[in-house]
C-alpha positions in Angstrom: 8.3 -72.5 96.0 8.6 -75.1 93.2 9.6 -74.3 89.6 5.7 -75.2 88.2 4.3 -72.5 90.7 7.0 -70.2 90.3 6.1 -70.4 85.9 3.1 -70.0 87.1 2.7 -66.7 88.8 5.2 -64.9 86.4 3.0 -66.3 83.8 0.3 -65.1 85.0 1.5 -62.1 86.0 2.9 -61.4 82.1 -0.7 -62.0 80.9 -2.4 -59.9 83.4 -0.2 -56.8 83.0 0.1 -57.1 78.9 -3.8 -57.0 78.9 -4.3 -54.1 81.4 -1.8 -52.1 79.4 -3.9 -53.2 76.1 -6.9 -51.9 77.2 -5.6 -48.7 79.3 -3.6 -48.2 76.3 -7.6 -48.3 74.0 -8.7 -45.4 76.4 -5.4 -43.2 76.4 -4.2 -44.4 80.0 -1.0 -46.0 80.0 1.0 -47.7 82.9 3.6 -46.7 84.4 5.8 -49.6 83.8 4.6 -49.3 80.0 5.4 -45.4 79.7 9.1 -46.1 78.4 7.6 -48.4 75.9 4.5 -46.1 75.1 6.9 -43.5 74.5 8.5 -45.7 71.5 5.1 -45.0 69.3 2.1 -47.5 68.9 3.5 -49.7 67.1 6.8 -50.8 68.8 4.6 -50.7 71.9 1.7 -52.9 71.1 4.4 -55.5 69.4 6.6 -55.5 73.1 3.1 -55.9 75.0 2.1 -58.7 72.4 4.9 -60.5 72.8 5.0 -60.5 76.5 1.4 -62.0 76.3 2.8 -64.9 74.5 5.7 -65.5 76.5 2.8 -65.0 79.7 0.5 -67.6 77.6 3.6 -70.0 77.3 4.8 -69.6 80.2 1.7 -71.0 82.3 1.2 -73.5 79.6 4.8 -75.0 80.0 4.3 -75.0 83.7 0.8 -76.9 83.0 2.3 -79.4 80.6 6.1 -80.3 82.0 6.4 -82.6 84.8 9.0 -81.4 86.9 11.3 -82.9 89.0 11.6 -82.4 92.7 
């Protein structure tokens, strides 16, 4: 596995779970990989999700935009 692929999928991955745990988080559900964080109040919660978003969004967009060497 490659360094692009490998950005990829954790990427990806980042995006996929910070969203879930938006939404679940809407309707009162929560994760279990968020619970720790949920725990920390709604605030300090939806920041740590936000940013893993962004790292997720620039994650797959470095991965799309760097050449890499092999």
């Amino acid at each position: 596995m490659n360094k692009k692929s490998l950005f990829l999928i954790i990427g990806f991955l980042l995006f996929v779970i910070s969203i879930l745990g938006f939404i679940l988080n809407l309707v009162g559900i929560s994760l279990i990989i968020f619970k720790p964080i949920d725990d920390l109040g709604y605030l300090i919660s939806s920041l740590i999700k936000f940013i893993l978003l962004s790292i997720g969004i620039c994650l797959v967009y470095y991965a799309q935009i760097v050449k890499f060497k092999h």
